[in-house]
N, C-alpha and C positions, 0 to 999 in steps of 0.2 A: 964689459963682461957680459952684461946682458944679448948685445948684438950679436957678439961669441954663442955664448950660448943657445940663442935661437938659431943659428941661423948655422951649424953641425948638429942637430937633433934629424932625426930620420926625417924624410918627406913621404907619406904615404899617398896614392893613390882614392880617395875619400871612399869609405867605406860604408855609407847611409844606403839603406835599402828601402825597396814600398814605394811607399808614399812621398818620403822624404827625400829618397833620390830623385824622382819625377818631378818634383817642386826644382829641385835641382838643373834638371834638365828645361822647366820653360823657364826657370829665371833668364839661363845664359841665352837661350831662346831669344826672349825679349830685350836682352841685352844686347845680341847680334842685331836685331831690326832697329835699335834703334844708333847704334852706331853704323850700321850702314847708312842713314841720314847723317851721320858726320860727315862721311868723307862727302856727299855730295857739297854739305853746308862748308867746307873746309874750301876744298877748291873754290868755290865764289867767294870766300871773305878773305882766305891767306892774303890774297895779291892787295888787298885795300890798308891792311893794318901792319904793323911791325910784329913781326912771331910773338917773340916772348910778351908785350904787351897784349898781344891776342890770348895767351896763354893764360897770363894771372888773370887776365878779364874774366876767361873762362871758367876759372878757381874761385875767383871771388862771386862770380853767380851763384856756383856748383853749392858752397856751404852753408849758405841759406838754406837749401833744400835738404843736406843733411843733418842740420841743425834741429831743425824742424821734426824730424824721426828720432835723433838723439835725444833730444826733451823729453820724449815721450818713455821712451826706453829705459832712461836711465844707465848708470854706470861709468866710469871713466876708468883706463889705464893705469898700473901701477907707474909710479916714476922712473922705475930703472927700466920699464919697455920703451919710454917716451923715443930716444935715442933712436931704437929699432924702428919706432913708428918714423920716423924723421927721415931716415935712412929711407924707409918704402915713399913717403912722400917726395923726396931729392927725386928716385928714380923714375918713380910710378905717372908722377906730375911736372915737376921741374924741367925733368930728361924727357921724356916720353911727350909729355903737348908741344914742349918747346920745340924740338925736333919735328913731328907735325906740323905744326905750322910752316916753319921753315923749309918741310919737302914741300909742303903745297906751290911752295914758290919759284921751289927753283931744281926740283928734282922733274926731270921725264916721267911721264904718268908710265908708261910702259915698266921702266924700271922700279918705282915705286909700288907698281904693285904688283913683280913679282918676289921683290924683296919681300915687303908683308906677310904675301905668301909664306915664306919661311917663318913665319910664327912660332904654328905649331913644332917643326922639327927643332927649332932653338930651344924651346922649352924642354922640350924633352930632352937635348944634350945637355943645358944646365945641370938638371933634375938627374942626370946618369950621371956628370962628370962632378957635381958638386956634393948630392945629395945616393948618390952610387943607387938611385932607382931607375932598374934596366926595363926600357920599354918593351910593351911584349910585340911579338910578330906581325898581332895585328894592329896594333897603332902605327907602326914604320908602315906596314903595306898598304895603309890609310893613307897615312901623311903622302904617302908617295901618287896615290891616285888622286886625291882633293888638291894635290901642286899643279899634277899637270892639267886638271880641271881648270883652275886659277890663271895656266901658265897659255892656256889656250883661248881664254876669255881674254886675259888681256893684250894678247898678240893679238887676237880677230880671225885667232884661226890659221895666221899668214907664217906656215916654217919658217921663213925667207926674214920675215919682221924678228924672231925669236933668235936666227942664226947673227944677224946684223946687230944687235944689241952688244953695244959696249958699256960694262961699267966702267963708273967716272969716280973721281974723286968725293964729289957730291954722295954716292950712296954709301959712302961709310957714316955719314950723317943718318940713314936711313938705319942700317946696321946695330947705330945708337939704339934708334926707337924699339925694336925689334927688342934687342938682347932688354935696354931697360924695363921693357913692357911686363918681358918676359920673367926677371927677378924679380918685380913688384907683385904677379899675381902667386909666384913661388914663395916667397916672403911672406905673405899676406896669409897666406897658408896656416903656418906657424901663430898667426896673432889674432885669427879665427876660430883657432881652439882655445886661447885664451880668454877673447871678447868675441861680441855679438859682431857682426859682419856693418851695423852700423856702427858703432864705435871705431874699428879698425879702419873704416872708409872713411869719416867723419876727420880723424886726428891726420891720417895718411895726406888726405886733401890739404889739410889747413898748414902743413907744415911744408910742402909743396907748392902751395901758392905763398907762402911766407917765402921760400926762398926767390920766388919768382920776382915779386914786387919791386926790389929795387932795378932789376936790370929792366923790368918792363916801363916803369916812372924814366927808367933814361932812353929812353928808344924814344916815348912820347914828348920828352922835350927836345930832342934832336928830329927828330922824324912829323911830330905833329901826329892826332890821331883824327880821324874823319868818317864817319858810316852813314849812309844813307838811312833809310826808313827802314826797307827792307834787310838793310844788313844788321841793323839790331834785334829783327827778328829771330835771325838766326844766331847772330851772339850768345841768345836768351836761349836757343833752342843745344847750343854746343856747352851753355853756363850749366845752366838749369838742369835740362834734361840728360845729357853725357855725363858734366864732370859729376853729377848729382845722383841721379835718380840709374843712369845706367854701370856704373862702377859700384852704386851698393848690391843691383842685381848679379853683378861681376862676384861679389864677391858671396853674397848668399849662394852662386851655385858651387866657387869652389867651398866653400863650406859642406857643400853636402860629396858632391862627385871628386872633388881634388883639381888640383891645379892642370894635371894632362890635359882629362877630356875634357876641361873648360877651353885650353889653346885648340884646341881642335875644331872646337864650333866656331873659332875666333875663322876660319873658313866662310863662315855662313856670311859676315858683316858683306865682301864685295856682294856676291848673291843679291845681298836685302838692296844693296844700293843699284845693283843692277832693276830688282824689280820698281821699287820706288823710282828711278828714271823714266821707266817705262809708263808708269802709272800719272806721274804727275808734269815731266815734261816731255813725252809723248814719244821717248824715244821706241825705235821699233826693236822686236829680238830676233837675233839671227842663229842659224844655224850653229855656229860656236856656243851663243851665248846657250840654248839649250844644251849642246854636248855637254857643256862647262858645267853647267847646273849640276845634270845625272852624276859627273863626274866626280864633284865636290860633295853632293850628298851620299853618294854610294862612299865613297871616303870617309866620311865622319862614320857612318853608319859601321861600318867593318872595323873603324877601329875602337870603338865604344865595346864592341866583343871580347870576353875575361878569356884565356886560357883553362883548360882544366886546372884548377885546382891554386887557382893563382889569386883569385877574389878572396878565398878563403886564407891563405894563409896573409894577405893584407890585411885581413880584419884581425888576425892571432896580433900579427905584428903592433896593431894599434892600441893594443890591448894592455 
């Protein structure tokens, strides 16, 4: 009943203004830079380890770190949200890393990340078809410039590479991640207003890597597990600072702005990981990769734009 109940109540657009929307805006900010060091950290460790046991790996770093915020904070969830929390955990952590890992391995980079791409615009059909909040003009005409920004970075710019692309069966796996990602930060929404955004992130995780554990303990006795030096760095770096430190940012901004314009920046993550290539394995930028840039940020930017009179009656609504 609880699940029921959260999850038909309205979804609003987050209506924090000032100061507390801009806190808003660099959480996800910083949450974008530093999951664009995922994906780089993703592609070199997927191919070493077993998915799912890379996943709860990454769960079980991740809770230390919000454990840590939790103490201090204080509070826990009533027991009839538990369920709901469980529920964004399954999705949020279980479906969503799981799946991650596993494209790292075996999906085409091209395809994967113009699937991704679709982020934002999933979220937003959830959030119309689920929760009947109609995107306005300028988030779709957003969504739609920051894709092909995306959609031109990861072709290299080559029509030819973009028209040639076949999906496969493999990216309904990817599909998963997208739509799960997307219900987790929708959902999370809802138990935001409830609890502190560490709380919500803290139980979300722990029930997420519970469900993970057993199928990852059987991948490592079948499979064996093995990492170098360097690849527990980044273990630590996907544990620790992703499932941890940037999912509570994840969620302190939908706290303030809403779950939308948080998919939105979710644009920004290739970006960061384009510049961090740049910056630390020397890779060069070209001509796309800048198109792609303007294109991606003038995207977010246009659709972070209220309509007349539509910010306003969001905040009646919340009321």
């Amino acid at each position: 009943m609880a699940i029921k109940e959260a999850a038909i109540r309205p979804i609003t657009s987050g209506c924090a203004a000032g100061a507390d929307r801009r806190l808003g805006y660099i959480a996800i900010i910083l949450a974008s830079l530093l999951y664009g060091g995922n994906v780089i950290a993703g592609r070199v460790i997927a191919p070493l380890v077993p998915p799912l046991a890379l996943a709860a790996a990454r769960g079980l770093l991740g809770l230390p770190v919000l454990l840590l915020f939790a103490l201090k904070a204080g509070g826990k969830p009533r027991l009839a949200d538990l369920p709901y929390m469980a529920l964004m955990g399954f999705l949020g952590i279980s479906i969503a890393y799981g799946t991650f890992a596993w494209s790292m391995q075996n999906s085409p980079a091209v395809n994967a990340a113009i699937i991704f791409a679709t982020f934002p615009a999933v979220t937003l059909v959830l959030l119309a078809v689920g929760w009947h909040v109609k995107p306005s003009r300028y988030q779709v005409a957003g969504i739609i410039i920051a894709f092909i920004g995306l959609a031109l970075v990861s072709t290299r710019g080559s029509l030819a590479q973009l028209l040639a692309m076949r999906f496969q069966p493999v990216d309904l796996v990817l599909l998963a991640n997208v739509t799960a990602a997307s219900l987790y930060n929708i959902l999370g929404q809802r138990m935001v207003e409830r609890y502190s955004p560490i709380v919500t992130s803290t139980y979300s995780l722990f029930f997420g890597t519970l469900f993970l554990l057993p199928a990852g303990f059987w991948e490592v006795s079948r499979q064996g597990w093995y990492l170098p030096p360097s690849g527990w760095l980044l273990l630590i770096y996907m544990g620790c600072i992703i499932a941890g430190l940037a999912v509570l940012l994840t969620f302190e901004a939908v706290e303030r702005i809403g779950c939308g314009p948080v998919a939105m920046f979710n644009n920004l993550n290739p970006l960061f990981a384009i510049a961090l290539a740049a910056l630390f394995l020397g890779e060069k930028l070209s001509w796309y990769h800048w198109a792609g840039i303007i294109l991606v940020l003038g995207g977010v930017c246009i659709s972070l734009r209220q309509q007349p009179g539509r910010q306003q009656g969001q905040k009646q609504g919340q009321q």
